[in-house]
RODO-2510 file (C-alpha; in nm, 4 decimals, decimal comma):
residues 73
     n   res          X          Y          Z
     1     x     0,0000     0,0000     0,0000
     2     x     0,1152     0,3203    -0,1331
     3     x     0,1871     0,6467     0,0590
     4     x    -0,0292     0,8143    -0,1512
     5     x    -0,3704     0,6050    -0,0901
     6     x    -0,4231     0,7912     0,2524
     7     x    -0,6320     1,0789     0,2368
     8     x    -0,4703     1,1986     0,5465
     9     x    -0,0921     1,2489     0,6300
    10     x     0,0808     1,1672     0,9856
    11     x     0,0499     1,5312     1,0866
    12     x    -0,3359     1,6003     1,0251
    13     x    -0,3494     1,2835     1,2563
    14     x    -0,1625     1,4667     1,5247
    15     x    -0,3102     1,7684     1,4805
    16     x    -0,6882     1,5903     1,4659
    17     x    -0,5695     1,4188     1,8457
    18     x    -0,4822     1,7335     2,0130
    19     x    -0,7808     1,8723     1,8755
    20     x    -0,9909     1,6257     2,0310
    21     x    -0,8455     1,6822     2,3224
    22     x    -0,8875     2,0505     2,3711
    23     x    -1,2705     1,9767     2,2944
    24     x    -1,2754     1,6943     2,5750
    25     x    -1,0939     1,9927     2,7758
    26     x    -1,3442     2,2099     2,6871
    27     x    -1,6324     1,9928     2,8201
    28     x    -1,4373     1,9063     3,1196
    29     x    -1,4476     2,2494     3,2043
    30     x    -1,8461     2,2577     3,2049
    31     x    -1,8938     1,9790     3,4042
    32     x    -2,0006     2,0318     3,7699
    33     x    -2,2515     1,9797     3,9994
    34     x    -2,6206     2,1648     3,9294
    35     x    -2,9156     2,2889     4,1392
    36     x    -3,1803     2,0557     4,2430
    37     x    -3,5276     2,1917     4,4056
    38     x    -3,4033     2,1284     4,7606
    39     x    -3,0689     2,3436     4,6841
    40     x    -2,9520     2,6197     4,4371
    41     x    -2,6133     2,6037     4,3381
    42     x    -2,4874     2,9413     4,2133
    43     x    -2,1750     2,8276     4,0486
    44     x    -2,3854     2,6674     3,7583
    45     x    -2,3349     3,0322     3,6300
    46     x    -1,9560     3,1166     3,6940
    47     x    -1,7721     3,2638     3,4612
    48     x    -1,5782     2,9227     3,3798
    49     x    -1,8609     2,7336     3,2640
    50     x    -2,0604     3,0157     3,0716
    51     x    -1,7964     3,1679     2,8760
    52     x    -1,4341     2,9745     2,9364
    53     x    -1,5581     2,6439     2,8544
    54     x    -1,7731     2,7240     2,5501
    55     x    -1,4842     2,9362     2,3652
    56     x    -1,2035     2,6229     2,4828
    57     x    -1,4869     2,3588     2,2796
    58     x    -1,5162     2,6625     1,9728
    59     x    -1,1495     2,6871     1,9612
    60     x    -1,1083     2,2894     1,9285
    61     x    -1,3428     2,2493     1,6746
    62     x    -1,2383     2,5167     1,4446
    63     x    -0,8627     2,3867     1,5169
    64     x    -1,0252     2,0258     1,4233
    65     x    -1,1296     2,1863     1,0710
    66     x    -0,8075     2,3432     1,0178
    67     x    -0,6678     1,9800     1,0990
    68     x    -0,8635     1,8523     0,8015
    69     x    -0,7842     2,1112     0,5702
    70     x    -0,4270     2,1101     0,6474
    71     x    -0,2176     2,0150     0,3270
    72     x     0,0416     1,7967     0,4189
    73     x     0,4080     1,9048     0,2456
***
Protein backbone atom coordinates (compact mmCIF):
# COMPACT_ATOMS: atom_id res chain seq x y z
CA UNK A 1 0.00 0.00 0.00
CA UNK A 2 1.15 3.20 -1.33
CA UNK A 3 1.87 6.47 0.59
CA UNK A 4 -0.29 8.14 -1.51
CA UNK A 5 -3.70 6.05 -0.90
CA UNK A 6 -4.23 7.91 2.52
CA UNK A 7 -6.32 10.79 2.37
CA UNK A 8 -4.70 11.99 5.46
CA UNK A 9 -0.92 12.49 6.30
CA UNK A 10 0.81 11.67 9.86
CA UNK A 11 0.50 15.31 10.87
CA UNK A 12 -3.36 16.00 10.25
CA UNK A 13 -3.49 12.84 12.56
CA UNK A 14 -1.62 14.67 15.25
CA UNK A 15 -3.10 17.68 14.80
CA UNK A 16 -6.88 15.90 14.66
CA UNK A 17 -5.70 14.19 18.46
CA UNK A 18 -4.82 17.34 20.13
CA UNK A 19 -7.81 18.72 18.75
CA UNK A 20 -9.91 16.26 20.31
CA UNK A 21 -8.45 16.82 23.22
CA UNK A 22 -8.88 20.50 23.71
CA UNK A 23 -12.71 19.77 22.94
CA UNK A 24 -12.75 16.94 25.75
CA UNK A 25 -10.94 19.93 27.76
CA UNK A 26 -13.44 22.10 26.87
CA UNK A 27 -16.32 19.93 28.20
CA UNK A 28 -14.37 19.06 31.20
CA UNK A 29 -14.48 22.49 32.04
CA UNK A 30 -18.46 22.58 32.05
CA UNK A 31 -18.94 19.79 34.04
CA UNK A 32 -20.01 20.32 37.70
CA UNK A 33 -22.52 19.80 39.99
CA UNK A 34 -26.21 21.65 39.29
CA UNK A 35 -29.16 22.89 41.39
CA UNK A 36 -31.80 20.56 42.43
CA UNK A 37 -35.28 21.92 44.06
CA UNK A 38 -34.03 21.28 47.61
CA UNK A 39 -30.69 23.44 46.84
CA UNK A 40 -29.52 26.20 44.37
CA UNK A 41 -26.13 26.04 43.38
CA UNK A 42 -24.87 29.41 42.13
CA UNK A 43 -21.75 28.28 40.49
CA UNK A 44 -23.85 26.67 37.58
CA UNK A 45 -23.35 30.32 36.30
CA UNK A 46 -19.56 31.17 36.94
CA UNK A 47 -17.72 32.64 34.61
CA UNK A 48 -15.78 29.23 33.80
CA UNK A 49 -18.61 27.34 32.64
CA UNK A 50 -20.60 30.16 30.72
CA UNK A 51 -17.96 31.68 28.76
CA UNK A 52 -14.34 29.74 29.36
CA UNK A 53 -15.58 26.44 28.54
CA UNK A 54 -17.73 27.24 25.50
CA UNK A 55 -14.84 29.36 23.65
CA UNK A 56 -12.03 26.23 24.83
CA UNK A 57 -14.87 23.59 22.80
CA UNK A 58 -15.16 26.63 19.73
CA UNK A 59 -11.49 26.87 19.61
CA UNK A 60 -11.08 22.89 19.28
CA UNK A 61 -13.43 22.49 16.75
CA UNK A 62 -12.38 25.17 14.45
CA UNK A 63 -8.63 23.87 15.17
CA UNK A 64 -10.25 20.26 14.23
CA UNK A 65 -11.30 21.86 10.71
CA UNK A 66 -8.08 23.43 10.18
CA UNK A 67 -6.68 19.80 10.99
CA UNK A 68 -8.64 18.52 8.02
CA UNK A 69 -7.84 21.11 5.70
CA UNK A 70 -4.27 21.10 6.47
CA UNK A 71 -2.18 20.15 3.27
CA UNK A 72 0.42 17.97 4.19
CA UNK A 73 4.08 19.05 2.46
Amino acid sequence: MDKKDFAFGRMNFILLAISMVIVVIGFILMAGDGSTDQAYNPDIFSARRIKVAPLVCLFGFVSMIYAVVHKSK
